[in-house]
SERO-4910 file (N, C-alpha, C, O; in steps of 0.05 Angstrom, whole numbers):
BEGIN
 pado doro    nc1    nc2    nc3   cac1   cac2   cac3    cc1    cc2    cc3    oc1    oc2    oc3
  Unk    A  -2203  -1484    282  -2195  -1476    255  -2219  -1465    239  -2217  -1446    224
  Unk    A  -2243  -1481    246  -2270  -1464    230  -2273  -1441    233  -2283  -1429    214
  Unk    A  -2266  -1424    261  -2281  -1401    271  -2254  -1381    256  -2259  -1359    246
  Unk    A  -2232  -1392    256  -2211  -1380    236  -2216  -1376    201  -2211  -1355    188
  Unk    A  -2220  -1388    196  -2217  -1393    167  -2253  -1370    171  -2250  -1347    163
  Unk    A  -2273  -1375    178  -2298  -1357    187  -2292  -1333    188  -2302  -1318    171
  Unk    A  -2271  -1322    213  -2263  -1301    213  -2247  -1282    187  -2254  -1259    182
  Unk    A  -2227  -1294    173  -2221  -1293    161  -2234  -1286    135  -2230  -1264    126
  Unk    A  -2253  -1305    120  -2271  -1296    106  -2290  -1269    104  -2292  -1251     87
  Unk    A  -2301  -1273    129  -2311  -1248    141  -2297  -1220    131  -2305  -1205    114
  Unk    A  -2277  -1219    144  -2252  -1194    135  -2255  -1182    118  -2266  -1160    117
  Unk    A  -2243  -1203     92  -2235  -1210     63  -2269  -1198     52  -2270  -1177     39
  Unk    A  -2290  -1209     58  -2313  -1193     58  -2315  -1165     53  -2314  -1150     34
  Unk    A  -2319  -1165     87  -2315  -1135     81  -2305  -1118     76  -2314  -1096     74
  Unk    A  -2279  -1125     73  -2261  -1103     60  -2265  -1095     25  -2270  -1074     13
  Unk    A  -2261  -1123     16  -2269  -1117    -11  -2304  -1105    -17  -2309  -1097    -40
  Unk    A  -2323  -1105      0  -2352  -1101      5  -2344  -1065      4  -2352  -1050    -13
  Unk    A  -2326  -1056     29  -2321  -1033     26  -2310  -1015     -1  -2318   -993     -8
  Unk    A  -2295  -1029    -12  -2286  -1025    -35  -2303  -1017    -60  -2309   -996    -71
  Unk    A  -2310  -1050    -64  -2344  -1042    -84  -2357  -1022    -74  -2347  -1000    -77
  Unk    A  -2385  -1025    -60  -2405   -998    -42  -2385   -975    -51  -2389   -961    -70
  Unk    A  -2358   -973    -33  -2341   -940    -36  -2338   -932    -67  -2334   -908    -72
  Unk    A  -2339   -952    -88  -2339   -944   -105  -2357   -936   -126  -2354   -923   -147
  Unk    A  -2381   -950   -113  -2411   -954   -125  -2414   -915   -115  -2421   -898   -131
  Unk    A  -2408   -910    -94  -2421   -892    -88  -2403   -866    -90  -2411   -844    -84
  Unk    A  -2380   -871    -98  -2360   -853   -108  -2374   -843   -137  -2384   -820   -140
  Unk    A  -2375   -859   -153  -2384   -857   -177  -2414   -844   -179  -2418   -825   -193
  Unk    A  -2435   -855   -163  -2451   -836   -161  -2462   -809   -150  -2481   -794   -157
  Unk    A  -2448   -808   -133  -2441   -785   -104  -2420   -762   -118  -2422   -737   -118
  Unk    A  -2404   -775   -126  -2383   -749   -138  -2388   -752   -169  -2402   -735   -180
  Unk    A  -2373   -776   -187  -2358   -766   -216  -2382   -762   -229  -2379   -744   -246
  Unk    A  -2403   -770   -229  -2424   -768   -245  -2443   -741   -250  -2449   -730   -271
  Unk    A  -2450   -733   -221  -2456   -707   -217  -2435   -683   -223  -2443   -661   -230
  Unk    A  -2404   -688   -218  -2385   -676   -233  -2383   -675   -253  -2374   -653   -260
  Unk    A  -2389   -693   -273  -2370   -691   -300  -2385   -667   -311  -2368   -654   -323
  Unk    A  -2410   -654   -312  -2423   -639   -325  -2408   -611   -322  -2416   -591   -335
  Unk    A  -2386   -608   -304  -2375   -581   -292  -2348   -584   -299  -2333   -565   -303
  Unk    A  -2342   -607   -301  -2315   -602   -311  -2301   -593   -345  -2299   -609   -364
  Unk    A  -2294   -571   -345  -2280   -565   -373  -2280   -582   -393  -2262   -599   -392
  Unk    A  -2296   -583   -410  -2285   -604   -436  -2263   -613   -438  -2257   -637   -433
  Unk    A  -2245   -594   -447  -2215   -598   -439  -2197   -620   -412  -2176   -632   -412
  Unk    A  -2214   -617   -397  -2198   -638   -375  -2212   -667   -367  -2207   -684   -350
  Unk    A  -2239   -662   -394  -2256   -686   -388  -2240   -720   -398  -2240   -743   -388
  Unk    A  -2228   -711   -420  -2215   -738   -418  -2195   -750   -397  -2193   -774   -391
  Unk    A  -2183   -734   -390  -2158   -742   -366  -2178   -767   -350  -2172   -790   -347
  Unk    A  -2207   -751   -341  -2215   -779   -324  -2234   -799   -343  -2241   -820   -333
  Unk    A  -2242   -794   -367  -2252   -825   -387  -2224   -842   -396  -2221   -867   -398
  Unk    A  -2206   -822   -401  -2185   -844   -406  -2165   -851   -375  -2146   -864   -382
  Unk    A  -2165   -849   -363  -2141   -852   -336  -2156   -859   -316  -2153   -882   -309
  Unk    A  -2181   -840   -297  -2191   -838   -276  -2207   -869   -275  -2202   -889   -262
  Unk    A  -2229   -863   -296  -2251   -878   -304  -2243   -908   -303  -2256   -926   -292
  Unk    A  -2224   -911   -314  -2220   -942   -325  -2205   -955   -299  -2218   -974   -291
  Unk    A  -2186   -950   -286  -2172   -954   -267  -2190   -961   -240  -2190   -981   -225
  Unk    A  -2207   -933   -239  -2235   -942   -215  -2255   -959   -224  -2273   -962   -207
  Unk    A  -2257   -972   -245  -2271   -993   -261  -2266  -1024   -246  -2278  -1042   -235
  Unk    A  -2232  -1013   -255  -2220  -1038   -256  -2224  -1057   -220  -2229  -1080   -214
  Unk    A  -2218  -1029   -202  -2223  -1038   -174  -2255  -1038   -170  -2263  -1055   -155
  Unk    A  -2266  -1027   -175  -2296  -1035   -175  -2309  -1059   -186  -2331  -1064   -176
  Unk    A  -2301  -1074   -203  -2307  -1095   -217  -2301  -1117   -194  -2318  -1131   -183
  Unk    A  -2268  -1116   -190  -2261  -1131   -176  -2269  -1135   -150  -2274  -1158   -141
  Unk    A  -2271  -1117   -139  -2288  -1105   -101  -2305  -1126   -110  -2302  -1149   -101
  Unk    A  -2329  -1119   -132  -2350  -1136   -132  -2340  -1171   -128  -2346  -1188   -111
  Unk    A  -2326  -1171   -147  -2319  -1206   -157  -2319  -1217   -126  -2332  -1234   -114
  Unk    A  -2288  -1192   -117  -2286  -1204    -90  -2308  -1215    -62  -2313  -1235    -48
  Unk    A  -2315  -1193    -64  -2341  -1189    -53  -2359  -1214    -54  -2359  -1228    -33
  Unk    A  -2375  -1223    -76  -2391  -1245    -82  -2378  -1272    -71  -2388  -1291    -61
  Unk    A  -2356  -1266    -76  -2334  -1310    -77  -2331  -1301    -50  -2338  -1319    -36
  Unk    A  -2321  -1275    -30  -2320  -1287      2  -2346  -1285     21  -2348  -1291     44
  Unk    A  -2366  -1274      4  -2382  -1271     25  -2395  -1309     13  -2400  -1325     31
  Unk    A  -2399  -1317    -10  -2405  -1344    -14  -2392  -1359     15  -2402  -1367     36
  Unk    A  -2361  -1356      2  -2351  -1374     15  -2350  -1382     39  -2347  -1404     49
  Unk    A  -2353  -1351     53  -2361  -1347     83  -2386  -1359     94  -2388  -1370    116
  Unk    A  -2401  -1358     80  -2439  -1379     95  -2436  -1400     82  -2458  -1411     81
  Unk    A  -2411  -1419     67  -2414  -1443     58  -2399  -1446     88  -2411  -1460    104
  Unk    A  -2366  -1432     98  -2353  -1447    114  -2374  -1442    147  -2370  -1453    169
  Unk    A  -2391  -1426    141  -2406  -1419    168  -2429  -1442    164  -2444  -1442    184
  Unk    A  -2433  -1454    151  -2463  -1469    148  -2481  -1463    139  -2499  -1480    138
  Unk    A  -2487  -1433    124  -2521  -1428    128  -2521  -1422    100  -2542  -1414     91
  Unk    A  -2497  -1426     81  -2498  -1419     55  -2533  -1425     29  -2542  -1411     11
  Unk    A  -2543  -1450     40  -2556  -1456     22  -2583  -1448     40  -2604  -1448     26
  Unk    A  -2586  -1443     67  -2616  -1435     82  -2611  -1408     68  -2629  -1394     59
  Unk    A  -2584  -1402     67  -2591  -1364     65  -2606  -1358     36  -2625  -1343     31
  Unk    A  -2588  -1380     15  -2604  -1363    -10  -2623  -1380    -18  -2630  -1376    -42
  Unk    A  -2639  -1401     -3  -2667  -1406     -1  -2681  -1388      3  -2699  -1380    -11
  Unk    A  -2672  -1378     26  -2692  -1352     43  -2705  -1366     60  -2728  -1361     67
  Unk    A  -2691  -1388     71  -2706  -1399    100  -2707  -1389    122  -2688  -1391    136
  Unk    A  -2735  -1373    133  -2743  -1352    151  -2739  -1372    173  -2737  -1359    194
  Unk    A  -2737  -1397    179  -2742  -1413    196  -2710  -1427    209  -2704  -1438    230
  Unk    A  -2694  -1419    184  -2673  -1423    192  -2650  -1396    214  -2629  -1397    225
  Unk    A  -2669  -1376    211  -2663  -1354    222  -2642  -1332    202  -2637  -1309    209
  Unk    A  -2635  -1343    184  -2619  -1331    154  -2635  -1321    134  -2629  -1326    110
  Unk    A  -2665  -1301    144  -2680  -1296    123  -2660  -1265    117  -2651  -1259     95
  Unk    A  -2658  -1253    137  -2644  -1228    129  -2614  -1227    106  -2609  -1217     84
  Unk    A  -2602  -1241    120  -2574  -1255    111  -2582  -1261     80  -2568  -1250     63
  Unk    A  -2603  -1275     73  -2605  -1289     47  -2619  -1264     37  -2600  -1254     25
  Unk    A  -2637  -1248     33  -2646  -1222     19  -2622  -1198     18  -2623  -1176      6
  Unk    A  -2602  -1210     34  -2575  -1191     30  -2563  -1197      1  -2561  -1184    -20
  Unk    A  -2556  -1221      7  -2546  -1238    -14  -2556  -1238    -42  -2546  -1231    -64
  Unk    A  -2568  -1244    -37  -2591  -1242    -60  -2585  -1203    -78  -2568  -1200    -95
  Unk    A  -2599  -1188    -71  -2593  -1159    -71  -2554  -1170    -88  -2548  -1173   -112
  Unk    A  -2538  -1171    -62  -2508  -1174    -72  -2511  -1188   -103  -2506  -1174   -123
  Unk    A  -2518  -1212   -106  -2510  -1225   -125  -2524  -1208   -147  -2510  -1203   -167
  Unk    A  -2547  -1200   -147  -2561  -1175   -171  -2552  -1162   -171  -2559  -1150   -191
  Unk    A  -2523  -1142   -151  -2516  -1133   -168  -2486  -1128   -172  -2472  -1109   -180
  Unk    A  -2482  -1156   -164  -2447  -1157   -177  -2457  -1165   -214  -2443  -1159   -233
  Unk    A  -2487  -1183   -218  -2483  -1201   -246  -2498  -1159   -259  -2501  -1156   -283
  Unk    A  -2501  -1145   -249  -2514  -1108   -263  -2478  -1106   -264  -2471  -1098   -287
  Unk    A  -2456  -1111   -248  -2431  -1095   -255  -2412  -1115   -281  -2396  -1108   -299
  Unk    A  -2423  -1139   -273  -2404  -1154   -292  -2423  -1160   -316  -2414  -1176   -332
  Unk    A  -2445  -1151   -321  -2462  -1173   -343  -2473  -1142   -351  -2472  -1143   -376
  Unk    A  -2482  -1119   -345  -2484  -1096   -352  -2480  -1068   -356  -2489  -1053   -373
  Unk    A  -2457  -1062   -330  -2450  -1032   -327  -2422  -1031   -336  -2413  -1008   -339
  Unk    A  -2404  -1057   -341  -2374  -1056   -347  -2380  -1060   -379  -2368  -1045   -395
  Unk    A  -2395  -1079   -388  -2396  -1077   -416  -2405  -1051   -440  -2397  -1048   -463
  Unk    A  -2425  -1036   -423  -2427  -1015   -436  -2410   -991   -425  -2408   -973   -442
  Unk    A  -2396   -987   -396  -2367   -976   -401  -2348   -971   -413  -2333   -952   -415
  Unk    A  -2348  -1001   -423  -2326  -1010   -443  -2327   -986   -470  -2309   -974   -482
  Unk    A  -2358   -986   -475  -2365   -981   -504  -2371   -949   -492  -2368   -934   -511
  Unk    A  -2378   -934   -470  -2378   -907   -472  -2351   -905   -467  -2348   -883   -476
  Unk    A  -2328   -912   -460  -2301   -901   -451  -2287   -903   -482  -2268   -889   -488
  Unk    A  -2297   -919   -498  -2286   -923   -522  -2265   -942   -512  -2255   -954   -532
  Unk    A  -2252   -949   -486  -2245   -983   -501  -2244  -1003   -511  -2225  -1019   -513
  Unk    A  -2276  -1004   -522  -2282  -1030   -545  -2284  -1004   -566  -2289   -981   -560
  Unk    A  -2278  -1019   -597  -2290  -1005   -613  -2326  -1006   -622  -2337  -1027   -628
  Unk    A  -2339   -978   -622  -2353   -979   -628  -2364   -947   -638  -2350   -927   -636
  Unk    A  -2392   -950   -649  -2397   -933   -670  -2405   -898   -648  -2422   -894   -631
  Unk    A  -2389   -882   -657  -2398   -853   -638  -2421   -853   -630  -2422   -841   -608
  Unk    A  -2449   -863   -639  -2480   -864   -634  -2484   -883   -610  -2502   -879   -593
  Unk    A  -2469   -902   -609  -2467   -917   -592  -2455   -910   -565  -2465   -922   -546
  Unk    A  -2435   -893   -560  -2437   -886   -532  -2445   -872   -521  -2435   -872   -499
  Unk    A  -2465   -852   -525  -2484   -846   -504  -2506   -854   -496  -2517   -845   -476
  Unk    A  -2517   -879   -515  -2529   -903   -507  -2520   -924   -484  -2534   -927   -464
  Unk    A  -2498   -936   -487  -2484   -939   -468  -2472   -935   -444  -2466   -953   -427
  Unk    A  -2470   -899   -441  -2463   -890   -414  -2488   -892   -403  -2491   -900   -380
  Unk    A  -2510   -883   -418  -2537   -883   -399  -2551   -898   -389  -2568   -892   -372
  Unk    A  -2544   -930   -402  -2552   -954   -388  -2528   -961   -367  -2535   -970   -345
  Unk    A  -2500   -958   -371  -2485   -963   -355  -2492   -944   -324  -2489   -954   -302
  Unk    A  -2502   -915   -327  -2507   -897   -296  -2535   -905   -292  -2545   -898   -270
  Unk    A  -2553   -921   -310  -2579   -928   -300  -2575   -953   -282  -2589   -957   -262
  Unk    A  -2554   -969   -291  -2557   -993   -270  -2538   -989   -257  -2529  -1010   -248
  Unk    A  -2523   -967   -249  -2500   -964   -225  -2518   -951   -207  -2515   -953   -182
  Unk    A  -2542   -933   -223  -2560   -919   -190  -2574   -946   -188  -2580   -950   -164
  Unk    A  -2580   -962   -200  -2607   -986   -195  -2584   -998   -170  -2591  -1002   -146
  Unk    A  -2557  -1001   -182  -2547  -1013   -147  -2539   -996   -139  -2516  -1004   -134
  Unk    A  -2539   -972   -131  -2537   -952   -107  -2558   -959    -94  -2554   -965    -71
  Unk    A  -2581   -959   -102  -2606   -956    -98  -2614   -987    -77  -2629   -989    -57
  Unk    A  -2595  -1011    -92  -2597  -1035    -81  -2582  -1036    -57  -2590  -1046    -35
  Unk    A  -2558  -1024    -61  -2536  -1022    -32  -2543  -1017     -8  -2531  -1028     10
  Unk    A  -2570   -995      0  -2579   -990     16  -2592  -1016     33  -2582  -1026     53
  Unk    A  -2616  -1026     19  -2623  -1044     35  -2608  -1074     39  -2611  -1090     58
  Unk    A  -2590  -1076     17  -2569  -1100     21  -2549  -1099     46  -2543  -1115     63
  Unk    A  -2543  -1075     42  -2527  -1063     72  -2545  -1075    102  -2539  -1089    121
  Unk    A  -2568  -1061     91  -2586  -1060    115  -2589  -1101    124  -2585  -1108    148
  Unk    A  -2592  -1112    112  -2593  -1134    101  -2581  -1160    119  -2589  -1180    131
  Unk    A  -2550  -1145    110  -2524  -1164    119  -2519  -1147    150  -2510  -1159    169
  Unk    A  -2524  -1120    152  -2515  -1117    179  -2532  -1131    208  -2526  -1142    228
  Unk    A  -2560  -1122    192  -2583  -1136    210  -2585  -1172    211  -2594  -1186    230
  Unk    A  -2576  -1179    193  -2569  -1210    193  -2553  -1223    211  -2554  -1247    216
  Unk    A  -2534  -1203    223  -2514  -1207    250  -2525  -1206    271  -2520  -1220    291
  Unk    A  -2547  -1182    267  -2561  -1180    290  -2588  -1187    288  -2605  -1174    275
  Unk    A  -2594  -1211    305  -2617  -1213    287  -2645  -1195    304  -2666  -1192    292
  Unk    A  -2642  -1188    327  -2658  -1164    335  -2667  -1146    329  -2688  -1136    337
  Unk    A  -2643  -1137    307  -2649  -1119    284  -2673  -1118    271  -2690  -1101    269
  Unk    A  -2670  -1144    262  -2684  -1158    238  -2717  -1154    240  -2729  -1172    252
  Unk    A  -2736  -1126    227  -2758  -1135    243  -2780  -1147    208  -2794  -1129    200
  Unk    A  -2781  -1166    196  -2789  -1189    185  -2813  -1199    194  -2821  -1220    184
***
C-alpha cells in the first residue's frame, strides 16, 4: 500500500508541477513579451478574462504542487533529511529542489498574486499603484523562471542520483 499511495503522490506531483512551471513559463515565454504588441484595444480582453483565469490555475498548480510533493517525501521517508539538506542521507539534491519549490510557491502566493491583484485592478487601488505592482509581480515571476531551472534540475537529478554531481 506504501509504494501505492508513493506512486500516487508522485503523479499528483507532477502533474500539477507541470501545470505551475507550464504556466510560470507561459507567462514569461509568451504573454509578457506579447502584451507590448498587442492593440490597446484588445489589451483588456486578456487583464480582465485571460490573465485572471491563468492566475487562478497557476496559483493553484503551485499550492498543489508544494502539499504533494511534501506529502510524497513524508509518505517516502526522506521528508525531513531532504529539507535539512542531509548530503549523507543521499537527499541533498531532492532537498535544494525543495527548497527552490517552496521559495517559490511562498514569491506566487506571498508576492506575485498580491500585486496581480492590484495591477489587474481586482483589488481596489490607486492608478499610480499599478504599474508598481505589475513590475514587482514580472520581477518575481522571472526570479522563479529563473529558479525553475535549477529546481527542475534538482528534483530530476534527485531520482537519479548519478546525476547528481555535488
Amino acid at each position: 500500500m506504501e509504494a501505492e499511495i508513493s506512486f500516487l503522490f508522485r503523479w499528483l506531483h507532477v502533474v500539477s508541477g507541470v501545470m505551475w512551471i507550464g504556466l510560470l513559463w507561459y507567462f514569461n515565454f509568451v504573454q509578457i513579451p506579447t502584451m507590448p504588441k498587442i492593440p490597446d484595444e484588445l489589451k483588456p480582453a486578456v487583464g480582465k478574462h485571460i490573465a485572471p483565469e491563468a492566475l487562478f490555475w497557476f496559483r493553484w498548480g503551485a499550492m498543489a504542487t508544494l502539499i504533494t510533493g511534501l506529502l510524497l517525501a513524508m509518505f517516502s521517508g526522506y521528508l525531513i533529511d531532504a529539507l535539512t539538506l542531509s548530503a549523507a542521507s543521499g537527499y541533498l539534491g531532492l532537498g535544494i529542489g525543495m527548497w527552490f519549490g517552496i521559495i517559490m510557491w511562498f514569491n506566487v502566493w506571498f508576492i506575485i498574486w498580491p500585486n496581480q491583484k492590484i495591477a489587474l485592478g481586482i483589488v481596489d487601488a490607486d492608478a499610480d499603484a499599478k504599474p508598481a505592482a505589475a513590475r514587482k509581480a514580472m520581477l518575481f515571476s522571472r526570479t522563479n523562471t529563473m529558479l525553475s531551472i535549477p529546481m527542475l534540475y534538482c528534483m530530476v537529478s534527485g531520482q537519479n542520483p548519478a546525476a547528481w554531481f555535488l
